[in-house]
C-alpha positions in Angstrom: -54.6 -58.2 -90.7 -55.2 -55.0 -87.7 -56.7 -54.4 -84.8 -57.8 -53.2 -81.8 -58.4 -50.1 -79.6 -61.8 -48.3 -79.5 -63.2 -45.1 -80.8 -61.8 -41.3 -80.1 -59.2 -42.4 -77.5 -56.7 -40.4 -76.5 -53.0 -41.5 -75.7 -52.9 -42.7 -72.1 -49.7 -40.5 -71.0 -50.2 -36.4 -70.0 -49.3 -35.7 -66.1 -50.8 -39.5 -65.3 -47.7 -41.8 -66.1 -49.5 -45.4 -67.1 -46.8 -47.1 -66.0 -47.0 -46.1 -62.3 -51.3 -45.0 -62.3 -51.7 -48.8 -62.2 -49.3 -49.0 -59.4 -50.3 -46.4 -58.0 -54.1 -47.4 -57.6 -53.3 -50.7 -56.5 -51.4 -49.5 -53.6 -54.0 -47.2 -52.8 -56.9 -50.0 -52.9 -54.7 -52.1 -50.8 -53.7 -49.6 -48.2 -57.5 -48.4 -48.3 -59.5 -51.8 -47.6 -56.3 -52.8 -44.5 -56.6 -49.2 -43.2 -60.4 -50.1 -42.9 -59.9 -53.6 -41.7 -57.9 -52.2 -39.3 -60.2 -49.8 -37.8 -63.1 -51.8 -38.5 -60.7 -54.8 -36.0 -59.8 -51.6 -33.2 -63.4 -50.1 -33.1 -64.2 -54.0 -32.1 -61.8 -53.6 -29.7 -62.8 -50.5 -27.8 -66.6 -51.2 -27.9 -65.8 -53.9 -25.8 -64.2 -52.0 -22.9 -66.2 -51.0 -19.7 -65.5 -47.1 -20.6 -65.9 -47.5 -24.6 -67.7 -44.1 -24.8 -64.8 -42.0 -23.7 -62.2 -44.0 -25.4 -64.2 -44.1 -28.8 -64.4 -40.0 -28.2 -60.2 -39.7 -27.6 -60.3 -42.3 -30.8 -62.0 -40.1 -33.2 -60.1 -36.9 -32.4 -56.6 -38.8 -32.2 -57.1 -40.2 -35.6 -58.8 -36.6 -36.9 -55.4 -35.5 -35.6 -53.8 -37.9 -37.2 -55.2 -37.9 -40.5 -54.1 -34.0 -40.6 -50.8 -34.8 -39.9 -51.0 -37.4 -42.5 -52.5 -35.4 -45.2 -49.7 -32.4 -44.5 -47.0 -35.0 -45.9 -48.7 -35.4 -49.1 -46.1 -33.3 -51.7 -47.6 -30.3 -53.3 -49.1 -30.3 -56.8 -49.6 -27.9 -59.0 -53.6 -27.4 -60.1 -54.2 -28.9 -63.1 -56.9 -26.1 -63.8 -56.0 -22.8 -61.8 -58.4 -20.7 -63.9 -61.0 -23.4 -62.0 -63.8 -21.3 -59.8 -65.8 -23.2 -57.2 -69.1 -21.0 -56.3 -72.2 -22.3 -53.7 -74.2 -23.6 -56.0 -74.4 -27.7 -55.3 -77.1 -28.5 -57.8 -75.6 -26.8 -60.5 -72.2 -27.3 -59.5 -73.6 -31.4 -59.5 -74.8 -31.1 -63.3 -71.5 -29.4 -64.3 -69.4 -32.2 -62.6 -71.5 -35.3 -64.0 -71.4 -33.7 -67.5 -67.6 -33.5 -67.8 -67.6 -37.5 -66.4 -70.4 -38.4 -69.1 -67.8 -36.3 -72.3 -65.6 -39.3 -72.4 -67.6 -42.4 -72.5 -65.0 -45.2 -71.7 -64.6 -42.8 -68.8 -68.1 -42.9 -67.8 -68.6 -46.7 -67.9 -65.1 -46.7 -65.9 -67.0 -44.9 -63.7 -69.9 -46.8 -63.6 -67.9 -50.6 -62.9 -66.3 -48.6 -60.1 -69.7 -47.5 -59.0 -71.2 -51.0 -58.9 -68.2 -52.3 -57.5 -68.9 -50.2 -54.5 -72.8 -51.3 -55.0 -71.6 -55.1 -54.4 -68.9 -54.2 -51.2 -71.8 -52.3 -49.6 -74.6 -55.3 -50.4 -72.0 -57.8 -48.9 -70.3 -55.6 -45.9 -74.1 -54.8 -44.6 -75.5 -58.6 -44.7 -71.6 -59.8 -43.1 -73.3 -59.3 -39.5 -76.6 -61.4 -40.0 -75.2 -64.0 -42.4 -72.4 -65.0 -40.3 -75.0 -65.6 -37.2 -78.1 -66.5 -38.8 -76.8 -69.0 -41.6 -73.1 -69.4 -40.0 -73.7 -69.7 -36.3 -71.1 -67.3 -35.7 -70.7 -64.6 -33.2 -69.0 -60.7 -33.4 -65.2 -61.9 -33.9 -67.0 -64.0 -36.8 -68.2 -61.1 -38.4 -65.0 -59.2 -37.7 -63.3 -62.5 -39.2 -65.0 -62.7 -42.0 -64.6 -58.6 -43.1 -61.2 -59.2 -42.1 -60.9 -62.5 -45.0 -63.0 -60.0 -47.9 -60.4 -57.0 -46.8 -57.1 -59.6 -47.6 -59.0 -60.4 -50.5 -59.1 -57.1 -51.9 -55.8 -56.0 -51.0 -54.3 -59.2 -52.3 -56.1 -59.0 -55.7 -54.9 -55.5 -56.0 -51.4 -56.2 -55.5 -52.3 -59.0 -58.0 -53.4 -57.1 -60.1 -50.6 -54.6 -61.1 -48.6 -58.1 -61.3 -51.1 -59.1 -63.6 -51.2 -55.9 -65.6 -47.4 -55.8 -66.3 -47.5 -52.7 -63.9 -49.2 -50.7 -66.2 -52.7 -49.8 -67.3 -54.3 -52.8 -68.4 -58.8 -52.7 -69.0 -58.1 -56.6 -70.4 -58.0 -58.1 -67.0 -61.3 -56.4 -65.8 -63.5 -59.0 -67.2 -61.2 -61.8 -65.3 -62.5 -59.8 -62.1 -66.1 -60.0 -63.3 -66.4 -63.3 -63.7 -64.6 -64.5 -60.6 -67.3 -62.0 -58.7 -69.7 -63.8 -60.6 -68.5 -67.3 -60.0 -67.3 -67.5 -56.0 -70.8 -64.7 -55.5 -72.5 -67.7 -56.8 -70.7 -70.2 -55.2 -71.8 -68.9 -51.1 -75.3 -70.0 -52.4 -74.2 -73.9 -52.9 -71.3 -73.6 -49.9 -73.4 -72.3 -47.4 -74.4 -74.9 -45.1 -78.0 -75.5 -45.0 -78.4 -75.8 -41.2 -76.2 -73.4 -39.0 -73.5 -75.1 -37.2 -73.2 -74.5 -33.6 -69.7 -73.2 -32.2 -69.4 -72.4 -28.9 -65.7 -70.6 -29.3 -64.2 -68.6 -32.3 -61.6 -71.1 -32.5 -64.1 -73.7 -33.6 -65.9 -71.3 -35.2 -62.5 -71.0 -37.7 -62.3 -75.6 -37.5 -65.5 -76.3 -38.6 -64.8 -77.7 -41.8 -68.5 -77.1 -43.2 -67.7 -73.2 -43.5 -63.9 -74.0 -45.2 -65.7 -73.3 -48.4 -67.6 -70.3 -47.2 -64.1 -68.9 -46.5 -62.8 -69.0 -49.6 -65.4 -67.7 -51.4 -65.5 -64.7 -49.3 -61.7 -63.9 -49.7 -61.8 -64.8 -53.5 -65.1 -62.4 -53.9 -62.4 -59.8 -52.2 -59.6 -60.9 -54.5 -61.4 -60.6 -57.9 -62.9 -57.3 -56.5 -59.6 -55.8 -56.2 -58.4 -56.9 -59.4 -62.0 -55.8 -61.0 -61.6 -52.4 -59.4 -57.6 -51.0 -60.0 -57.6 -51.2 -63.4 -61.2 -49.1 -63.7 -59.5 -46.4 -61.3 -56.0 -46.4 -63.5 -58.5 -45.6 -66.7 -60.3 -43.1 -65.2 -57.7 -41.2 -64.1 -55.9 -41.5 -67.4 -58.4 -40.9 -69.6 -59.5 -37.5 -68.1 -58.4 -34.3 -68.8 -55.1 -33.1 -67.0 -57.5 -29.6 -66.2 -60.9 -31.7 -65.5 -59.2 -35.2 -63.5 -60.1 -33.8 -60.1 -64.0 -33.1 -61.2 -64.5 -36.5 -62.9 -63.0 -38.1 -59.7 -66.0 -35.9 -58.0 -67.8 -37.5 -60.3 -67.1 -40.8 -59.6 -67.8 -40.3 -55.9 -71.2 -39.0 -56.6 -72.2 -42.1 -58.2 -70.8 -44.1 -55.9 -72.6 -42.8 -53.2 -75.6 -43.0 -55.4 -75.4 -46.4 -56.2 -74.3 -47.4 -52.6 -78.0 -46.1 -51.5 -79.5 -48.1 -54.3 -78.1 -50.7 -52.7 -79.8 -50.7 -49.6 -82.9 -49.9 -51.2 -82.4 -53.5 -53.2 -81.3 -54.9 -50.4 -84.4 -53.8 -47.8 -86.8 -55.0 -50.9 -85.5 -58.6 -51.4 -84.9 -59.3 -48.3 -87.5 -57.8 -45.8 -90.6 -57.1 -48.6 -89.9 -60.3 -50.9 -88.4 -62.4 -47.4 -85.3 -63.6 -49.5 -82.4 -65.7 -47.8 -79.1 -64.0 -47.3 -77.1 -66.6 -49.8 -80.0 -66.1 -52.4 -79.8 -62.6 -52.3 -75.8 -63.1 -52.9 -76.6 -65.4 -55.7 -79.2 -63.0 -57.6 -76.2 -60.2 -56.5 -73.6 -62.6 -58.5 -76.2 -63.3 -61.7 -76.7 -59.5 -61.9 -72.7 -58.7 -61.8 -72.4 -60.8 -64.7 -75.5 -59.3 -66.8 -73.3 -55.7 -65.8 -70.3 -56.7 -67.0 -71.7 -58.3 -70.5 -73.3 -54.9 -70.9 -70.5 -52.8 -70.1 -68.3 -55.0 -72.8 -70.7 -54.8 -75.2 -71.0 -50.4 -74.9 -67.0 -50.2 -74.4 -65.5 -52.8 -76.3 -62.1 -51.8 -75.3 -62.5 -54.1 -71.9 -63.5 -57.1 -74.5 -60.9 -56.6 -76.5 -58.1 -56.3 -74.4 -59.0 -59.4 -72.4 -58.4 -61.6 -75.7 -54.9 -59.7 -75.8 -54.2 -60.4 -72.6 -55.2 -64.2 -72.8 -53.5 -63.9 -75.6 -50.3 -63.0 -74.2 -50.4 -64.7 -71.2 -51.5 -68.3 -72.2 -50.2 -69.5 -76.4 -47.2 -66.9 -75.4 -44.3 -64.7 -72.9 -43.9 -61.6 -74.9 -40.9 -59.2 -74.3 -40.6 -55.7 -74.6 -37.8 -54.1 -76.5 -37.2 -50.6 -76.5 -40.9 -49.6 -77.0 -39.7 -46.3 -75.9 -39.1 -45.3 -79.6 -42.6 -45.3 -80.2 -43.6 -41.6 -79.7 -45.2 -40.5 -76.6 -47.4 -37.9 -78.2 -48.3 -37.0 -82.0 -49.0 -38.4 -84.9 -46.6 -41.9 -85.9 -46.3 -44.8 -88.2 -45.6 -47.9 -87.7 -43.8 -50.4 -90.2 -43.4 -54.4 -89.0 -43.0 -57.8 -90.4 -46.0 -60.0 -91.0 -45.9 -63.2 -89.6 -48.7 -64.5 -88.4 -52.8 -63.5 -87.8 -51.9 -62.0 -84.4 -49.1 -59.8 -85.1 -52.2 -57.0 -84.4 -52.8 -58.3 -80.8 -49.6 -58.6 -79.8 -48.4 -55.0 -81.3 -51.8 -54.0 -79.8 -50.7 -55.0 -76.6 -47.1 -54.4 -76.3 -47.6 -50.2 -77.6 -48.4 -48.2 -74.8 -50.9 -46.0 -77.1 -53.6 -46.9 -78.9 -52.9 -48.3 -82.6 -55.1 -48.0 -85.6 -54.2 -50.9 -88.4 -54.4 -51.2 -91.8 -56.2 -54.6 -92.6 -57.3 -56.6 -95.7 -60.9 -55.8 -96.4 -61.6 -59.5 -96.9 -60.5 -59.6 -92.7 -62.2 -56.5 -91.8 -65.8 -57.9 -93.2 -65.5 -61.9 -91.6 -68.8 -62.3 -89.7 -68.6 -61.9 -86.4 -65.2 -60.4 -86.2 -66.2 -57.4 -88.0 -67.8 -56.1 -84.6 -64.3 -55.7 -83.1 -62.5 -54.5 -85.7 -65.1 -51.6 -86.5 -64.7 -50.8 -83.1 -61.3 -50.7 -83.2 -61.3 -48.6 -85.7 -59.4 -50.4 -87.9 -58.8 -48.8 -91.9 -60.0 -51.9 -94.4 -57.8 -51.9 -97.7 -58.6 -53.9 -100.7 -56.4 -54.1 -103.8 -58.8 -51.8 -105.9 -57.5 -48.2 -106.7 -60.8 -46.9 -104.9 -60.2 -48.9 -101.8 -56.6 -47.5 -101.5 -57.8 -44.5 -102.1 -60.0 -44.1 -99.6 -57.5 -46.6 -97.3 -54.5 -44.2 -97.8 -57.2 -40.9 -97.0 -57.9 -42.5 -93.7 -54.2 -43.0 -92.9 -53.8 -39.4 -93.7 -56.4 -38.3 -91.3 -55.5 -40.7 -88.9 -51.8 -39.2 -88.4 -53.1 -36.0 -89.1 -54.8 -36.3 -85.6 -52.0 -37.1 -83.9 -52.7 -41.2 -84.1 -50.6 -43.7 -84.5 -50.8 -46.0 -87.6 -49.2 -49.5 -88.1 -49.1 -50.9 -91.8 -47.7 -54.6 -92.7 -45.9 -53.4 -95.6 -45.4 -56.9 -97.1 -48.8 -57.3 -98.3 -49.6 -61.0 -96.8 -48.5 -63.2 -94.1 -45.7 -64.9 -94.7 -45.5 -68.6 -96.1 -41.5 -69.0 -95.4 -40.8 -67.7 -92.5 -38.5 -65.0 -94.8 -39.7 -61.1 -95.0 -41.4 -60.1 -98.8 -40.4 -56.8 -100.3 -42.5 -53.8 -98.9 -44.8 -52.6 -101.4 -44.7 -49.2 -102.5 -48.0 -48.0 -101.2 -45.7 -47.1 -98.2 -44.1 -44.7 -99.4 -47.2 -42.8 -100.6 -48.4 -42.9 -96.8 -45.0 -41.0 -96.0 -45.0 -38.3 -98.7 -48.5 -37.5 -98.4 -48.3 -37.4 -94.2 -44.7 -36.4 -93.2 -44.6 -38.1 -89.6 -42.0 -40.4 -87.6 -42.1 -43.9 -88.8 -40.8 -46.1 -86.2 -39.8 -49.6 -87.7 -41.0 -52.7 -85.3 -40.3 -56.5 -85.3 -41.6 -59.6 -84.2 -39.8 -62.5 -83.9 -40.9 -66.1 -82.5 -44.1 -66.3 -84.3 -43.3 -68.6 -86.9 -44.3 -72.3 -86.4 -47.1 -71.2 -84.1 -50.7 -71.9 -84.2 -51.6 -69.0 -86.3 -48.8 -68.9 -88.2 -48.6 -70.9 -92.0 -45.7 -73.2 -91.1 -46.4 -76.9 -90.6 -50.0 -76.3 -92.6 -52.3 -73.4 -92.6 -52.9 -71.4 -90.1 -55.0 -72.4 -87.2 -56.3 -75.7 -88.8 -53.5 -77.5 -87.2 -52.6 -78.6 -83.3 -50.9 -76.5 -81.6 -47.4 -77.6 -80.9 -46.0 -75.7 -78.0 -47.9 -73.1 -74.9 -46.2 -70.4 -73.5 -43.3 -69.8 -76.5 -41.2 -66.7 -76.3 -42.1 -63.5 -78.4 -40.0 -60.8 -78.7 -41.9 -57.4 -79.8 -38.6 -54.9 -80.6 -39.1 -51.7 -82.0 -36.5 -49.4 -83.5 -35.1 -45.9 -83.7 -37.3 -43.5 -84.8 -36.7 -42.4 -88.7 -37.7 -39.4 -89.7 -40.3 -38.8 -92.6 -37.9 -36.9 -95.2 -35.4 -40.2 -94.6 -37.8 -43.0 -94.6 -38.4 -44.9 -97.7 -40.1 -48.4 -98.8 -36.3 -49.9 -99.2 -34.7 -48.4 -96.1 -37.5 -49.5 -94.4 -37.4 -53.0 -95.1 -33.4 -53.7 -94.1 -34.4 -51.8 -90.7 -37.2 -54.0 -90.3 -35.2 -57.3 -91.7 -32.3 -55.9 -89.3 -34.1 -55.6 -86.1 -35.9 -59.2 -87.3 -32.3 -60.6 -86.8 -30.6 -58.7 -84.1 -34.1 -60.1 -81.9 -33.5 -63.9 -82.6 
């Protein structure tokens, strides 16, 4: 049994640490959407004064100043491509940047989520002012009120977010983000009240309890944006180049200017040529976010796939960590674990910090349906037929060769006692004909769960227990002249026991 990582990817780990880039990005969404609340709430402020024109002039050049200031704290790096000449030549210079962006395609649709991200903040931020007086019956602190509740939003679901992610970078939970843009976007169709309330003051304004509803979708549209977005600006970043990370960020802003003006154009059509309502036009907004976000799971299934790990781990089970650091960083590795039940993949899948390719029954690899994922997961199909292991053990070859890592359930089968079987031999045939690190790995917890064989088979049985403990341990490194079937299994058996 094996999964799950898509095709070509490269270990997430050169000068972008993936345990602080999803950090990282959600303190900079957070400080980015407050820092423009903030001035959005000021700029209210001065264009209220009797001499707003010469404060908003000493405004703009003290926060120029400012920003300078600012920017001079920010510690030197070192270019990640010196050898890097910029020439006055925007249209070509344009091409050049787009085609590095479109040479990794996860990082092109990361690109393009955070692109339409931006197309729904700009479709939303513009309408704020005539929705919140036409169908609200609010006034300019209602407006400022309610881009005030979508900015909390978004700075809350980013903080959420790296919570969420296990502070690291985790595509799983952009597809959680999606479909709560999808379902509160929808929702301001149905909460909006059909005849505008009047409210002479702000404060009653903020009491009516008719627009309670409309609240919360706002700052839950914010909230599922921010946990949409981090995660799609951790991958970009990691996924590019250490010498091309600044040009695909270039990228990035190109599109999202682009698809900010597409915006407007949409927005001018349904609403001034085709005379839509302001809560329709969020609705058809919402319907079409979820149409984007089938599509982009569909071309990348990495995003699909590692929302089912992270339901996975976060609903039937608490998985723990154990000394995952053993697992190389960089370079070709196997790995070697116990076999205990059909989502030993997904949770390995999950726990490793790099990509893993598995070795999987055939029978498995070809189920209907499933066989999508798993071909794009790459996984290596082996059948008990010497020209399936032949080709099976060929892959694996390659595989390491290329500096991937590999994980093999040596025992054959799941287990139907609980008890480790003997490794099989065709292990030690991966490590004389590929002479890399094998890294033995344990799970422990499994048995007696839903997909586990105890108590009947496997997942034609209830459930027993939600949220059970699993411990994913892996152990020290053994190097490929030292590492046999045999030793293998008592460092596997070993770690098994010292994790109960």
């Amino acid at each position: 049994m094996g999964l799950f990582w898509p095709g070509k990817v490269r270990p997430i780990a050169t000068d972008t640490d993936p345990k602080r880039a999803g950090t990282g990005n959600a303190l900079v969404e957070t400080g980015t959407f407050l820092a423009i609340l903030i001035g959005t709430m000021v700029a209210g402020v001065i264009a209220n004064q009797a001499d707003a024109k010469e404060l908003a002039a000493v405004a703009v050049v003290l926060f120029a100043v400012l920003g300078y200031l600012s920017a001079r704290q920010i510690p030197v790096a070192d270019a990640g491509n010196p050898s890097l000449k910029i020439c006055f030549a925007p249209v070509r210079q344009m091409k050049t940047t787009l085609g590095i962006a479109h040479k990794d395609k996860v990082v092109l649709q990361a690109i393009m989520g955070i692109s339409w991200f931006w197309f729904l903040g700009a479709s939303y931020l513009t309408q704020f002012p005539n929705y919140a007086k036409i169908y609200l019956g609010g006034n300019e602190a209602s407006v400022s009120f309610l881009l005030t509740l979508f900015s909390i939003g978004i700075a809350t679901g980013s903080l959420l977010c790296d919570k969420l992610s296990g502070h690291r970078i985790e595509p799983g939970i952009v597809p959680i983000g999606a479909l709560g843009l999808t379902i509160f976007g929808a929702r301001l169709l149905f909460s909006t009240p059909e005849i505008a309330p009047t409210s002479s003051t702000f404060i009653a304004f903020l009491s009516n309890p008719a627009l309670w509803w409309v609240f919360a979708d706002l700052f839950f549209i914010g909230v599922f944006g921010g946990i949409f977005i981090v995660p799609l600006y951790a991958l970009m970043q990691a996924r590019s180049e250490d010498g091309e990370r600044s040009q695909v960020i270039a990228a990035n802003n190109i599109y999202n200017a682009l698809f900010m003006v597409v915006s407007a154009v949409l927005a001018i059509v349904l609403l001034g040529v085709l005379e839509m309502s302001i809560p329709m036009f969020f609705f058809v907004l919402a319907m079409v976010n979820l149409v984007v976000a089938l599509y982009v799971g569909k071309q990348v299934p990495v995003f699909a796939i590692r929302f089912m790990i992270w339901m996975l781990s976060h609903t039937f089970y608490r998985v723990q960590h154990k000394n995952l650091h053993n697992i190389p960083e960089k370079g070709g590795a196997l790995i070697v674990c116990n076999h205990v039940s059909y989502v030993d993949a997904l949770l390995l899948a999950g726990a490793c910090p790099r990509p893993i390719r598995f070795v999987m029954d055939e029978d498995y690899f070809n189920l209907p349906l499933l066989n999508y994922f798993f071909r794009a997961s790459r996984a290596i199909p082996i059948k008990l037929t010497s020209g399936s292991i032949r080709h099976a053990l060929t892959s694996v070859k390659a595989q390491l060769e290329a500096g991937e890592v590999v994980c093999i359930f040596p025992e054959g089968q799941l287990t139907y006692d609980g008890e480790m079987a003997p490794f099989k031999r065709g292990i030690d045939l991966i490590i004389r004909q590929t002479p890399v690190p094998v890294v033995p790995m344990a799970l422990q917890g499994l048995w007696g769960s839903y997909f586990s064989r105890e108590g009947g088979r496997a997942l034609l049985k209830l459930p027993r227990r939600f949220w059970s403990k699993i411990v994913v341990s892996a152990g020290t490194q053994i190097p490929p002249g030292e590492a046999t079937s045999e030793r293998l299994f008592n460092e596997v058996k070993q770690l098994r026991g010292e994790v109960c």
